[in-house]
C-alpha positions in Angstrom: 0.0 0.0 0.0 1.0 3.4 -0.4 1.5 6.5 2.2 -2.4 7.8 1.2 -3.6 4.4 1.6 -2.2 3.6 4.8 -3.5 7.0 6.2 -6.7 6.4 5.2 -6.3 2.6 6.8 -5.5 4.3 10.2 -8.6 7.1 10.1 -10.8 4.0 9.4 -9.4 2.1 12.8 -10.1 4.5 14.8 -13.6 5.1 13.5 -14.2 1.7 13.6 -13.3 1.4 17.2 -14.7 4.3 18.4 -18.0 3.0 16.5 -18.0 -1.1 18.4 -16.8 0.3 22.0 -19.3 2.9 21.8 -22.3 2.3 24.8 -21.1 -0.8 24.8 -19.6 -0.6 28.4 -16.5 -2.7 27.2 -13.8 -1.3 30.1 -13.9 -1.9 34.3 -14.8 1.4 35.5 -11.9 3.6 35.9 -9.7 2.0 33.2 -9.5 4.9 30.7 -5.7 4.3 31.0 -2.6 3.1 29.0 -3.8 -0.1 29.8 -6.6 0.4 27.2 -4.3 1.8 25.0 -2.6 -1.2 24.2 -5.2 -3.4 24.5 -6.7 -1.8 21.5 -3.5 -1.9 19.5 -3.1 -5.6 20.5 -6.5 -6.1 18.8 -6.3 -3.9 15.7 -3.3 -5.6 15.2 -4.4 -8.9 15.4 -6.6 -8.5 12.7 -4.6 -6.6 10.5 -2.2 -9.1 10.7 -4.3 -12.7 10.7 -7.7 -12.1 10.0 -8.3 -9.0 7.6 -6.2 -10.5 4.4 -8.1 -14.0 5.1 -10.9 -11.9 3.1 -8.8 -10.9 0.1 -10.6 -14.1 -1.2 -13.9 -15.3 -0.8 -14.8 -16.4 2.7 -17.7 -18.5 3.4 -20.0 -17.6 6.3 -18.9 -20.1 8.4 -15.1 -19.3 8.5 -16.3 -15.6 9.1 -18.1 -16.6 11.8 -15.1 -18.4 13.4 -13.4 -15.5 12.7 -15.8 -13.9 15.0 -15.2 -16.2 17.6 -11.2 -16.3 17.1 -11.4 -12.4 18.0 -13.7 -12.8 21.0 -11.0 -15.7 22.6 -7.7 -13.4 21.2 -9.8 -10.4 22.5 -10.7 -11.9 26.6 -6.9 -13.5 26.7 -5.5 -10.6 25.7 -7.6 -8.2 27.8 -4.3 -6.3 29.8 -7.4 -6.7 32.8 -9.3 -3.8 31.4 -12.5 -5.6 30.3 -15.5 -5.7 32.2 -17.0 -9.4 33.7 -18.6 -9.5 30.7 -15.6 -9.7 28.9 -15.4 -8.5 25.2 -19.0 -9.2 23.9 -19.9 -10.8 20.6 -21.8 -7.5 19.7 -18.7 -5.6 19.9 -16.8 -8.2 18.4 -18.9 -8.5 14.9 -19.4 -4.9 14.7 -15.6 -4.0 14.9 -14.4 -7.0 12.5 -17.6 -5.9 10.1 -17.3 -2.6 10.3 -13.3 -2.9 9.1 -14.2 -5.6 6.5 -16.7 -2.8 4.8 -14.4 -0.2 4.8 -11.6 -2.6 3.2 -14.3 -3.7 0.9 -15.4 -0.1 0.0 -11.6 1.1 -1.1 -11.6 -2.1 -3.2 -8.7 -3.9 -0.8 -11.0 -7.4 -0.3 -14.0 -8.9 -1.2 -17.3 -8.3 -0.6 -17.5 -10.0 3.1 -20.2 -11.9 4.3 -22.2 -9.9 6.3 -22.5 -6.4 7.9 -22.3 -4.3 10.8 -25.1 -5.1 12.8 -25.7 -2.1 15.4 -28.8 -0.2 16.0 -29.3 1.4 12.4 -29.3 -2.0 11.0 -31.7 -4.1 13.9 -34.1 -0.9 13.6 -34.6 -1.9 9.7 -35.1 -5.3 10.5 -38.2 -7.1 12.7 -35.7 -7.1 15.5 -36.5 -3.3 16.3 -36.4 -2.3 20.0 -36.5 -6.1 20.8 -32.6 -6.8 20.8 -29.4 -4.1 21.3 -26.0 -4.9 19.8 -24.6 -3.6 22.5 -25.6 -6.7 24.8 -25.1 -9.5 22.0 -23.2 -12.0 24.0 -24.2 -15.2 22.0 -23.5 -16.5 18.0 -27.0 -17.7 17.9 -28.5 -13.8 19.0 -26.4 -12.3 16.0 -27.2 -15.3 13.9 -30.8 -14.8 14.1 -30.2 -11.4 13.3 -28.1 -11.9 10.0 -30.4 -14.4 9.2 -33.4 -11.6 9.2 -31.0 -9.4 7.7 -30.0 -12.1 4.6 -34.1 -12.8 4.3 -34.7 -9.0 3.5 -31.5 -8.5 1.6 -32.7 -11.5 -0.7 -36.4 -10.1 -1.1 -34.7 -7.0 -3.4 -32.1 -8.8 -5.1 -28.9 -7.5 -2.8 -26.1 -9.0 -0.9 -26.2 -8.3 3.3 -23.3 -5.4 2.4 -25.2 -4.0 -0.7 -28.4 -3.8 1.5 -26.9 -2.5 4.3 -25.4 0.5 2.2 -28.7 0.6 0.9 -30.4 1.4 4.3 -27.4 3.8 5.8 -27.5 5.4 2.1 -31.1 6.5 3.0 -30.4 8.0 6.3 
């Protein structure tokens, strides 16, 4: 990549984890530290390096949700003892990893992933609105019935889950 690209890489990080650690109440009070820092850096590295070029190809659902789950486990071992009891949440999880695949996607650097962000924008289009937050996703099977609602409306005009979801934020 080149100096522009790479720039534009870091301004996407940091909106992307501003955007899955937002109201999610990811830290142990207090812990607005160095501590949290790192833990973050530890993270967006970790997908820079092992799971974001996994989608320069195709991925099928199921190895992005594994991926999902390899990020959760890297996330809670790797924690620096700044995550809440909850530890980090599936909700948080997807959104992050989703949220960087579309951006990737949109500047043309992978393929189009498998799903999208799910956060309150996308569960308000769905039957799901006011009934679940993504904020308090803790289980594969919550987000999965959620994707699958999403994949069910996506399919009834024709679009992939990204194309609809760009769809629905494009009409904001």
């Amino acid at each position: 990549m080149n100096q522009m690209t790479d720039f534009i890489i870091r301004e996407l990080w940091i909106l992307a984890w501003a955007a899955s650690v937002q109201r999610a109440k990811l830290y142990k009070k207090g812990n607005e530290n160095p501590k949290t820092n790192a833990f973050r850096k530890k993270i967006i590295d970790y997908l820079s390096s092992d799971i974001i070029p996994e989608y320069k190809n195709d991925l099928t659902e199921n190895k992005h949700y594994s991926n999902i789950d390899k990020l959760i486990k890297f996330a809670n071992n790797n924690n620096f003892g700044v995550l809440s009891d909850a530890g980090y949440k599936y909700g948080v999880a997807q959104k992050l990893l989703n949220l960087v695949l579309k951006y990737h996607w949109c500047l043309g650097l992978i393929k189009e992933p498998p799903h999208c962000p799910v956060d309150r924008v996308v569960i308000d289009s769905t039957k799901y609105k006011g009934k679940i937050n993504w904020t308090q996703i803790t289980q594969k099977s919550e987000y999965q019935k959620i994707i699958e609602e999403i994949k069910r409306l996506a399919q009834n005009i024709n679009l992939s889950i990204p194309l609809w979801e760009l769809s629905i934020y494009n009409r904001r």
